[in-house]
N, C-alpha and C positions, 0 to 999 in steps of 0.2 A: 504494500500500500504506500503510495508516494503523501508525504504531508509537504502541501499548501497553506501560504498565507492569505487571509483576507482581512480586509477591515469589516467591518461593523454591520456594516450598509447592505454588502453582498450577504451577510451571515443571513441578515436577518430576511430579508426578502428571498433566499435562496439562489441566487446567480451564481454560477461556480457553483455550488458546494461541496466543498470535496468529498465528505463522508460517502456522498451518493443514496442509497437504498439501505436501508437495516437490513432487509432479507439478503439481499447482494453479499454484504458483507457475511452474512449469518451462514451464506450457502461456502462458504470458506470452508475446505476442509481440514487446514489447519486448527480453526478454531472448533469445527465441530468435535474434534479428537480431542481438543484440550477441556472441552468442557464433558465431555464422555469421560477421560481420566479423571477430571475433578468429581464429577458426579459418582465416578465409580470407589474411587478412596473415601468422599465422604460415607457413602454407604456403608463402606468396610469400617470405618474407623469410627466412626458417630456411635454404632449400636456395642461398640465391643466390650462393655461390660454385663450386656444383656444376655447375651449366647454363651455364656460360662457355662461349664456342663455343672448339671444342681443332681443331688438324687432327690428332689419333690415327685410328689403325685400327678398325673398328666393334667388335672384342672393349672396347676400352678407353672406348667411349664407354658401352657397355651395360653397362659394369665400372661409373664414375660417377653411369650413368643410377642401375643399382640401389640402388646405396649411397645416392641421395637419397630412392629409395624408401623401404629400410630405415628411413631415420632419421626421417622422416613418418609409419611405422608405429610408431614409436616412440613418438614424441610421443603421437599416436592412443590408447595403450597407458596410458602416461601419464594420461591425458584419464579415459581410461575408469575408471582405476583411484582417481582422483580424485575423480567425479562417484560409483563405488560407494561411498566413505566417506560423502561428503556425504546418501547414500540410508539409511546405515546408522545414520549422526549423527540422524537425523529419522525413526527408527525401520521402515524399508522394507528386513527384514532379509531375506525370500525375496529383495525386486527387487536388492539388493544383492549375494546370494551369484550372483543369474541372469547378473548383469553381468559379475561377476571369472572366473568358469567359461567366459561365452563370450566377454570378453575375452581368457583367457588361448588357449581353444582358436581364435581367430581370429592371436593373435601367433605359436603355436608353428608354423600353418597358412601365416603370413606369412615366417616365418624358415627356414620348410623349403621353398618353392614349387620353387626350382631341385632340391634334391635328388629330390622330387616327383615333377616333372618326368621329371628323368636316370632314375628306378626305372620311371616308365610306359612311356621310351621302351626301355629292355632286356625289357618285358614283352612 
C-alpha cells in the first residue's frame, strides 16, 4: 500500500483518497491471515484456564465447557462490533448497520441457545 499526503480539503470531501475501499483493502490476503492468526491464538489462549482437565461430574464439565463458549462468543461480538465502526468510519453505513443487526441477532441467538433448547424440548 503506497501512503499519500493530502490536506484537509481533499480528506474531507474524498478527492484522492488514498485508503480507497475498506472491503479492497479487507480483501488483502495478507491481512486476512493476520487476523485469522490473531483470531486463532486468541481462541487458544483466552479460554486456557477453562479446559484444565477436572475429575467433576459431566453437568460441571458442560457447566465450564459452556462458559468458554460464552466468553469466545463474546469476544466474537466484540470483533464484530468493532470491524462495524471501522465500516462506518470509511463511510459503508448500510454494510455497517447489516453487521451490528446480525451481530446482535446472532449474540442474543448465542446467549439464549440453552433456554432454546429447554422451550423446544416442552414443545
Amino acid at each position: 500500500m503506497k501512503t499519500q499526503t493530502i490536506n484537509f480539503r481533499q480528506f474531507v470531501r474524498k478527492e484522492k483518497y488514498p485508503v480507497g475501499d475498506l472491503l479492497k483493502i479487507l480483501e488483502d490476503k495478507k491481512l486476512l491471515k493476520m487476523v485469522s492468526v490473531a483470531g486463532g491464538l486468541t481462541l487458544i489462549l483466552v479460554p486456557k484456564s477453562a479446559f484444565a482437565a477436572t475429575t467433576a461430574t459431566a453437568d460441571t464439565t458442560f457447566s465450564n465447557l459452556w462458559k468458554v463458549v460464552i466468553h469466545c462468543v463474546d469476544w466474537i461480538v466484540v470483533g464484530v462490533i468493532v470491524f462495524a465502526g471501522v465500516a462506518w468510519m470509511f463511510g459503508h453505513r448500510s454494510k455497517a448497520l447489516e453487521l451490528l443487526i446480525g451481530g446482535a441477532a446472532g449474540y442474543i441467538l448465542a446467549r439464549h441457545a440453552i433456554d432454546i433448547r429447554d422451550f423446544l424440548k416442552g414443545v
